[in-house]
N, C-alpha and C positions, 0 to 999 in steps of 0.2 A: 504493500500500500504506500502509495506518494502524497505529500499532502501538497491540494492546488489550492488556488485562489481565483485563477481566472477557468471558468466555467467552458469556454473554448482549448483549452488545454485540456482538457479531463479525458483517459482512458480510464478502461475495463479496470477495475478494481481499485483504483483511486479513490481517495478522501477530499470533498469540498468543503472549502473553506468561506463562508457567505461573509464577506468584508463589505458587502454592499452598504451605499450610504437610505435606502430604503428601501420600504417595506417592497414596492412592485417589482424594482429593480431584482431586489435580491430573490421574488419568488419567482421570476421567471430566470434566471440564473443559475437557480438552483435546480429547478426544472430540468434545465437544458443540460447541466451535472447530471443528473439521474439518467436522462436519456441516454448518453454517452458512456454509461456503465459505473456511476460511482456506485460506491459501495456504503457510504455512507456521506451525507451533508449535515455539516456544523454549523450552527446558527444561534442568533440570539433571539430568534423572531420564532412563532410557533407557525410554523407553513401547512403545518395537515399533510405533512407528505411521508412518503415511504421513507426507512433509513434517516430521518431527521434526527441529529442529537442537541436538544437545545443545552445554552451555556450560558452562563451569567457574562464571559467575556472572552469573546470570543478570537480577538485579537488575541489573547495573551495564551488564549489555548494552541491559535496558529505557531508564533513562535515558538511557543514551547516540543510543540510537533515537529517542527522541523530542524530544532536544534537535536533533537532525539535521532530522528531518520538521518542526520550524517553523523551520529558518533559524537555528539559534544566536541566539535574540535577546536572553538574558542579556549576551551577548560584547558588546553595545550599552547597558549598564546598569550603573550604578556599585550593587552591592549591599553589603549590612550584615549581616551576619550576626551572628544575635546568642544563644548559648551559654551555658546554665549550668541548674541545676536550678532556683532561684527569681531573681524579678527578668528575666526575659525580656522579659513584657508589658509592663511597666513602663520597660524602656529602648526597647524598641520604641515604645514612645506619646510619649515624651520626644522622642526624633528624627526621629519624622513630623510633627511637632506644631511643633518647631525651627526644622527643614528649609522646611516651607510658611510658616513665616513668615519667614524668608529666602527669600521668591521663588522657594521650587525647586519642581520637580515629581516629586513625591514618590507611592512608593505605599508600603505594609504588610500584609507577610501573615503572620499568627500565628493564635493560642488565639482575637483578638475577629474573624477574618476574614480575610476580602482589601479592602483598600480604594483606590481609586485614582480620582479627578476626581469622579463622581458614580458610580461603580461602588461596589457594598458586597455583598460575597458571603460567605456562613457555608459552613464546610466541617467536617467532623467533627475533622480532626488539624490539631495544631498547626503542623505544616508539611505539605501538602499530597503525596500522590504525586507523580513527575516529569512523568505526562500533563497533569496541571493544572498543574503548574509552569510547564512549558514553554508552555500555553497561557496562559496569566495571562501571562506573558512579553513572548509575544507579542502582546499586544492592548495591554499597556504598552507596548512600543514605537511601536506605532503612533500612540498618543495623546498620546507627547512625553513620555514620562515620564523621568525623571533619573538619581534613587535610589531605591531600592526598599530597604525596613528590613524585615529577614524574622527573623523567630524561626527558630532550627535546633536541634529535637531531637533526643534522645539515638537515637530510635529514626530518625528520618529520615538520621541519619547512617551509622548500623548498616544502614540496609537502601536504602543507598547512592540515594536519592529525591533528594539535591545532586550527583550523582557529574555531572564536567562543567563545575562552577559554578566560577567564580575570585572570591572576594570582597574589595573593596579593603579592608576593614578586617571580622575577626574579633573579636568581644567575647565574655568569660569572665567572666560574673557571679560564678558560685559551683559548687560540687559537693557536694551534701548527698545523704541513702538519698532514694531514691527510685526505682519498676520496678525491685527488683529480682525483681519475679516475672516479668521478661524477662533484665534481665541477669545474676542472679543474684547476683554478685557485685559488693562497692561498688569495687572495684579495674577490673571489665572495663566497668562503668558510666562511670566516671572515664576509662577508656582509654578509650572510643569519644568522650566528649566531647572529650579532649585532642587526641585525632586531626585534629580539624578545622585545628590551628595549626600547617600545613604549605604548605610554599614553593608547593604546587600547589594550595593548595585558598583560602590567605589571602596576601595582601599586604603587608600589614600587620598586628599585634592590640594589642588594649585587655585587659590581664590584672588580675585583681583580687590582688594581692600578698597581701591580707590572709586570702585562705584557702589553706588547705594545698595545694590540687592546681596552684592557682594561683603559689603559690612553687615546684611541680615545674617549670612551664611555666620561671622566671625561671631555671632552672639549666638546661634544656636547649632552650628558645626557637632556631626556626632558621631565623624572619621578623623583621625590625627589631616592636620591640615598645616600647607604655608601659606601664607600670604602675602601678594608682592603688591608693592606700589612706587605712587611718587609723591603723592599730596600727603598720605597719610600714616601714620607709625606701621610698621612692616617687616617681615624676618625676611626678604629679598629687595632691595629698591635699590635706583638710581640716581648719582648726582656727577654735576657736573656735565650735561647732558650739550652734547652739538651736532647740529643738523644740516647740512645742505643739499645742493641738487644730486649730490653725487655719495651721497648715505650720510651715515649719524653716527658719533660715536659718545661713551660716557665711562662711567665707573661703575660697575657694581658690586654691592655689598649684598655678602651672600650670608648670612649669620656671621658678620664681622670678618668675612674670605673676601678681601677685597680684590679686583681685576681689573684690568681694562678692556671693554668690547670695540672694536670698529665692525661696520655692516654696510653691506650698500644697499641694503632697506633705510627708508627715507622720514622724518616725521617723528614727532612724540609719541604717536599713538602706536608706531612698527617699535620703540626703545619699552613702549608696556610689551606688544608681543614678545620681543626679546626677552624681556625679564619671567612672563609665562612659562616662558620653552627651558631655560636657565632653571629657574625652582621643579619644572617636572622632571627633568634632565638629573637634578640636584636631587631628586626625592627617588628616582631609580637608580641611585648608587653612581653617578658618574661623578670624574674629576673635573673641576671648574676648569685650571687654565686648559683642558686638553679643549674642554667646548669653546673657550674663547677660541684659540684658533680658527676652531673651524667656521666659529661663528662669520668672522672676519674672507670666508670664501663663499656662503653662501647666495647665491644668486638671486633676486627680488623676482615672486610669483610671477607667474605670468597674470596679468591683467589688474595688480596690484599697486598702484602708483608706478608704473611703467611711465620715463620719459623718454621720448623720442626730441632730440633736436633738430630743427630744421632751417637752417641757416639763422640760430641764436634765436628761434621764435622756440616755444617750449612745449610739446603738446604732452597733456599727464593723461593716460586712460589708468582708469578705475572702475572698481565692482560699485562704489558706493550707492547703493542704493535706500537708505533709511534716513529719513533726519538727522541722526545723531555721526552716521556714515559718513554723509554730505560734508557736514560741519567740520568735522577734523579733518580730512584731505584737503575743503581750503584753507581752514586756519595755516595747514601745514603750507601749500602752494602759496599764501599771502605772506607767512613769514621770511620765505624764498624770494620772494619779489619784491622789490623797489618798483618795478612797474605794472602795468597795467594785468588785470587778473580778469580772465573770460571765463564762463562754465558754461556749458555743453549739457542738457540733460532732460531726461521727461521720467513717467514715473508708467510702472505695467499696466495692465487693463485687468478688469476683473479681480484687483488685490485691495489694500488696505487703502480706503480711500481717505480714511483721516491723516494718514501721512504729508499727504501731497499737499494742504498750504503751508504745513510744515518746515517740507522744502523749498518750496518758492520762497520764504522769509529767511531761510539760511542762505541761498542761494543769493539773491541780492543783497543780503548784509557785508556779505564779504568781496563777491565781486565787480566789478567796474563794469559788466555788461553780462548779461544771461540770457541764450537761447533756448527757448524750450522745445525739444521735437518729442519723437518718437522713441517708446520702451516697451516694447514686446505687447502692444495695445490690447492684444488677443481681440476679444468679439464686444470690447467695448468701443465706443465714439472716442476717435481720437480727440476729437476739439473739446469731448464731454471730460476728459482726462486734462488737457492744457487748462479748460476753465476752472479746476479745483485746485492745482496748483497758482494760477493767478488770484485766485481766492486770497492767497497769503501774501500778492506781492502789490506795493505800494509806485516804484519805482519803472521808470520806459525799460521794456526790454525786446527782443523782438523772439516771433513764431517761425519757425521753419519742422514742416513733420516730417519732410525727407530727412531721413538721422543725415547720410551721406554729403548732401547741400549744406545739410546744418552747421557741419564738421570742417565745408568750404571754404563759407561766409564768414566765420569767427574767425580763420586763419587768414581771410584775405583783408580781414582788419586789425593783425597780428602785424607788431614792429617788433626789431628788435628787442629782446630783455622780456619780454611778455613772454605768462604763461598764460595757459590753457587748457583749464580740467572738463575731459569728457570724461562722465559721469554715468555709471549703472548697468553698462555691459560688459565690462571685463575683457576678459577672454573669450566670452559667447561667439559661437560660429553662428547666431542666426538671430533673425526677427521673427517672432509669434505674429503674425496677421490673421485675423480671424480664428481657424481651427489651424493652421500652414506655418510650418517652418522655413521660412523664406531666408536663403544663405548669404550672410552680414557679416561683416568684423570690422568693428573699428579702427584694428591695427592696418587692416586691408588701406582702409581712408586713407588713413596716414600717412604710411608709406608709401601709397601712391603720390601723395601731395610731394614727402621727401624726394621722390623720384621725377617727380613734374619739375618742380625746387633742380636737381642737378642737370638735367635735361635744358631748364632755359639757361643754366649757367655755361654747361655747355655748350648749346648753339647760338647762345645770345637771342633767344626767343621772349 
């Protein structure tokens, strides 16, 4: 017996798993399960059907199913867990990146993937359901893998896709708005995050002192825990801290182990991931100066405060996508700049709409001029998506939905010394339009512009 989920997969003797978000959905599903030969469907809803086994929770029965049907093979793998609304990617890239160069065998599964020896898989969620989980798992295992550094979101938590896992160390980046068109609330958002920091689920955690939900953790914490900052008293923190276009370096005190880091991650807010990666690093038994080293080679994500120079004009792509996201890549991009500071950016379709005057009012407080276009609109009105963001904004800016044009016009009013943060798709190969994955990349833009830029220097065009 296999346990499914999706009801077009099901052969002869399989287990259905009714994940459906209702009642129709999931009884004609289930339905089509039974047809195809299951042998039993799993549910929380009473269907009146053959082979129906009802659950109180049915999520957490999935998982637990199919960490069973490969062998438990997380229980053989030192995992990382790594928590918070921004900065995920960015500590996860730090400590696969670390890890392999300290001779470990190392894999990562987040937002850029699954990656492990020459394996590189794309999957739509940042953390993956528990069928792939537990597969991915298991084929790590087999191939001698060590640690595994996993991104764990808000929803993978909520809809119990880790239920099972024990992580030797849990890290808490941050908690800023973001899904609340799932969670609703920034309170039950924050609670599903915080949930992870328990004696069954973590070992140990890496908390970030210096944001508020992260100081709840520090007053009701009920795992041996460190905690790093830089505003606020801390067993890991930074001083002496410096920045430019070309990385940041500082000091850190490690329970009075002082060092000094250089990185060519860029910003305050990469010197907190730093210090994240540093205390879990520090909390799985490694030597500080050996991680400074390495710290000082590894390379800035892909799609993470990337600048591209193009003849002294600056262009920064970034994931930022959240208000509190927005905010710290310009602050970091306006501290960089003695001149003029552009942003690039529009907000999804179909996602948390109380964000977006949010951004418009971060967006214009720091920049010198903001374009708004297009952010994966899906099956919402683009212009219905620009006017919620202009909800927040006071100040002239101008509309362009083509991302591509958008990405033109702000460069073709780029002078010298000027940066320009485009904002909210990263490394994404594409644009959501409607139900369509329409193929996009902003690095694409760019380097075209770069390459248009050596071309007129070239022929004098």
């Amino acid at each position: 017996m296999i346990s499914k989920r999706d009801s077009r997969l099901v052969e002869k003797g399989d287990v259905f798993y009714d994940l459906s978000n209702n009642f129709e959905e999931g009884l004609a599903r289930s339905k089509e399960a039974i047809s195809r030969g299951a042998v039993k469907v799993v549910s929380e809803r009473d269907y009146q059907l053959p082979h129906l086994q009802k659950v109180e929770d049915v999520r957490l029965e999935f998982a637990l199913a199919c960490a069973k049907e490969f062998g438990n093979p997380a229980s053989n793998l030192k995992l990382i867990g790594i928590t918070g609304t921004n900065g995920k990617t960015t500590c996860a890239h730090i400590l696969y990146e670390t890890l392999r160069a300290l001779g470990k065998k190392v894999a990562r599964i987040g937002t850029l993937g699954v990656v492990y020896g020459d394996v590189v898989k794309d999957y739509d969620m940042t953390t993956p359901d528990a069928d792939i989980l537990q597969s991915e798992f298991f084929e790590m295992e087999k191939r001698g893998v060590e640690y595994v550094v996993m991104e764990v979101s808000a929803h993978a938590i909520s809809q119990k896709r880790i239920a099972g896992l024990k992580f030797e160390v849990g890290v808490l980046t941050n908690v800023t708005q973001d899904h609340l068109d799932y969670f609703g609330t920034m309170e039950d958002y924050a609670s599903t995050k915080l949930s992870l920091f328990t004696p069954e689920k973590v070992k140990s955690a890496v908390v970030n002192i210096d944001d508020f939900y992260g100081r709840k953790l520090y007053q009701s914490s009920s795992v041996p825990t460190i905690f790093y900052g830089v505003e606020n008293p801390a067993d890991v923190f930074a001083v002496k801290k410096k920045s430019d276009i070309s990385g940041s370096e500082f000091l850190c005190n490690f329970f009075d182990n002082v060092c000094g880091i250089k990185t060519k991650l860029v910003g305050d807010y990469n010197i907190m991931n730093m210090l994240a990666c540093l205390a879990c690093l520090g909390c799985l038994g490694f030597d500080l100066s050996k991680i400074s080293e390495v710290f000082s080679k590894i390379p800035p994500v892909e799609g993470r405060f990337n600048v591209i120079n193009v003849k002294n004009r600056h262009l920064v792509i970034d994931f930022a996508h959240t208000p509190d996201g927005l905010e710290k890549v310009l602050q970091t991009a306006r501290a960089l700049s003695p001149n003029r500071l552009f942003c690039v950016f529009g907000c999804g379709g179909n996602r948390d709409r109380d964000k977006r005057h949010k951004m418009g009012a971060v967006a214009e407080r720091y920049a010198d001029a903001v374009c708004l276009t297009n952010d994966n609109p899906r099956e919402e009105d683009e212009k219905a998506i620009v006017s919620d963001i202009e909800s927040g904004m006071k100040k002239a800016h101008f509309v362009e939905f083509d991302r591509c044009r958008a990405i033109e016009k702000v460069f073709s009013l780029m002078r010298a010394g000027d940066i320009a943060v485009i904002a909210g798709k990263g490394a994404e190969k594409y644009q959501i339009i409607g139900k369509n994955k329409v193929p996009y990349s902003d690095f694409d833009v760019v380097y075209g512009l770069l390459k248009s830029e050596k071309l007129k220097e070239e022929y004098g065009n």
